[in-house]
C-alpha positions in Angstrom: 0.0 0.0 0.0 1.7 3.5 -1.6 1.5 6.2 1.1 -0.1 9.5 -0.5 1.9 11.6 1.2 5.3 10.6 0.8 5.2 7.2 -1.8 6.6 4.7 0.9 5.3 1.5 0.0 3.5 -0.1 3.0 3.0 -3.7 3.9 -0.6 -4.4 2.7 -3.6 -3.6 5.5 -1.2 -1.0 6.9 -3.3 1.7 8.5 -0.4 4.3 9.0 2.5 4.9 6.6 5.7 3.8 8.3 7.8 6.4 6.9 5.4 9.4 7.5 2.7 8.2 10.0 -0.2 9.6 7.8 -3.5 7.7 7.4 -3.3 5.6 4.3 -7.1 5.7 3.3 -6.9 9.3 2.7 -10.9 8.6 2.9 -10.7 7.6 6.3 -9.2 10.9 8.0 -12.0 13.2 8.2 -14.3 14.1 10.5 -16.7 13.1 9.0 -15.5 9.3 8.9 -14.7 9.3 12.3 -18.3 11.4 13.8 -19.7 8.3 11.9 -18.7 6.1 13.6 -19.1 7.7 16.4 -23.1 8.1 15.7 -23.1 4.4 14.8 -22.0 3.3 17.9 -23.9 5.7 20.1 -27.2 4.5 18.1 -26.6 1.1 18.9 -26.8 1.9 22.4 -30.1 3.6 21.9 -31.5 0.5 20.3 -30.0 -1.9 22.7 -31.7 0.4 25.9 -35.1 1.0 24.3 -34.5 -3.4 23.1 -34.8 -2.6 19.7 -31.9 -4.8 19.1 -30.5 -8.0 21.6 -27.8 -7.1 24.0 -25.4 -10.4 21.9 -26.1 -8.6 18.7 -24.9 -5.3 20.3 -22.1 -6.8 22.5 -21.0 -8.4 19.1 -21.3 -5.0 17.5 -19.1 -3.5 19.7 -16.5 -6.3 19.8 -15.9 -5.7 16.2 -15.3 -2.2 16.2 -13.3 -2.7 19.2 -11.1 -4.7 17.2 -11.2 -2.5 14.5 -9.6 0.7 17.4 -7.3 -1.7 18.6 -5.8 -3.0 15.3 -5.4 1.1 14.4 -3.8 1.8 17.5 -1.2 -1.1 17.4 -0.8 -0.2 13.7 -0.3 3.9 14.7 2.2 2.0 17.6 4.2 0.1 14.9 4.6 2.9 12.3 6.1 5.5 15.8 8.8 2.6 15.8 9.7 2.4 12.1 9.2 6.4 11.4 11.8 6.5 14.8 14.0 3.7 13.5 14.5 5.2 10.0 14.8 9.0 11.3 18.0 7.7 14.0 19.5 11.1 15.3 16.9 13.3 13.6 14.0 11.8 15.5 13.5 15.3 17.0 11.8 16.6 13.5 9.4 13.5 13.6 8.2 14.7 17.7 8.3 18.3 16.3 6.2 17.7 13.1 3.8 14.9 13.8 4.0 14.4 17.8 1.0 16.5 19.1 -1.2 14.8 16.1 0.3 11.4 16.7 0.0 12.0 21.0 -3.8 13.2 20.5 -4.8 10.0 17.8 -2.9 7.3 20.4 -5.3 9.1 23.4 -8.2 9.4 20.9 -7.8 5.5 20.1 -7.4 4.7 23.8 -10.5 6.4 25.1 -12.5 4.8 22.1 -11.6 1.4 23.5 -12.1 2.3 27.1 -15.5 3.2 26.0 -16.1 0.3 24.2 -15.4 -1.4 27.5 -17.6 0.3 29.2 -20.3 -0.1 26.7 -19.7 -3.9 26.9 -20.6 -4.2 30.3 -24.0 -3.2 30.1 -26.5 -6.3 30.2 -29.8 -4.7 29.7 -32.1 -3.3 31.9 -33.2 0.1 33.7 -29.2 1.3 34.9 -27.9 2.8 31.7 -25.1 4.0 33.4 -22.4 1.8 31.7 -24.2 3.2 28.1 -24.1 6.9 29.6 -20.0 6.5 31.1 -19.2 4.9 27.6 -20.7 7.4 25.7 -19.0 9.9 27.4 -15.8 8.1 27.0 -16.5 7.9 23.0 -17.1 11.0 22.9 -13.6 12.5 24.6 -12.3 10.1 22.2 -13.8 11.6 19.2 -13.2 14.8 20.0 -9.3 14.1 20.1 -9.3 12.2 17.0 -11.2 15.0 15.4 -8.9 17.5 16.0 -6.0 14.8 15.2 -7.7 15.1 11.9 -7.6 18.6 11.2 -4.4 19.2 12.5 -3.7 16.8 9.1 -5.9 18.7 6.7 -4.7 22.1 8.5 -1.1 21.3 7.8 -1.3 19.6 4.5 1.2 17.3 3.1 2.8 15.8 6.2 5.8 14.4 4.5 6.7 18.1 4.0 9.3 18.0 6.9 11.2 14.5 5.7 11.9 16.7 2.6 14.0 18.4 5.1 15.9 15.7 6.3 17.2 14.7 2.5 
């Protein structure tokens, strides 16, 4: 998989270029993508508290995208450790250029899967307090990723500072 930003070719399934840490489905990093799956999720909380749906069809639901936010976040994990492996000495420009972005998607990821936690623990019923704490969880979560995301579009091509380095 060829990295838009900066032509490294990725092992296929990548999720982050390991040269540049950009997203590779340039169709994934925008809000939009990621407040959809935020709505999808919250929705299927609705549905599961007003029993519009069964709580193993939900807790299934939410096992997959929890899967889904784990795999990304080892994958965002393994491309910190090539992009630092490849930069050696110069690994300062990679925390100058793409640390905040990369600190706020790793926290982003992590509160989506604490949420997902949450959200798994609740076993229908009147207390919707695990759907109410997860929620809020997502929420933080999407907030980060959000801004992770603009900080992207904000800055443009991200590969821009490796251009330095050569």
């Amino acid at each position: 998989m060829t990295c838009y930003f900066c032509g490294e070719d990725n092992p296929e399934l990548s999720l982050f270029c390991r040269r540049c840490l950009a997203l590779l489905d340039p169709f994934a990093a925008t809000p939009e993508y990621v407040n959809e799956n935020f709505d999808k999720i919250r929705n299927s909380a609705v549905q599961v508290y007003e029993q519009t749906i069964a709580v193993p069809e939900y807790r299934e639901f939410l096992e997959n995208f929890y899967l889904l936010v784990q795999r990304s976040l080892s994958e965002l994990e393994r491309g910190v450790s090539l992009a630092e492996e490849e930069m050696g000495e110069e690994k300062e420009l990679l925390d100058e250029q793409v640390g905040e972005q990369v600190g706020m998607t790793r926290v982003g990821l992590q509160l989506y899967l604490e949420g997902l936690e949450i959200l798994a623990a609740y076993r229908g019923g009147e207390d919707k307090t695990p759907i109410l704490s997860g929620l809020e969880k997502l929420e933080e979560g999407n907030h980060l990723l959000n801004r992770a995301v603009m900080m992207i579009e904000e800055e443009g091509d991200s590969s821009v500072f490796l251009d330095q380095l050569t």
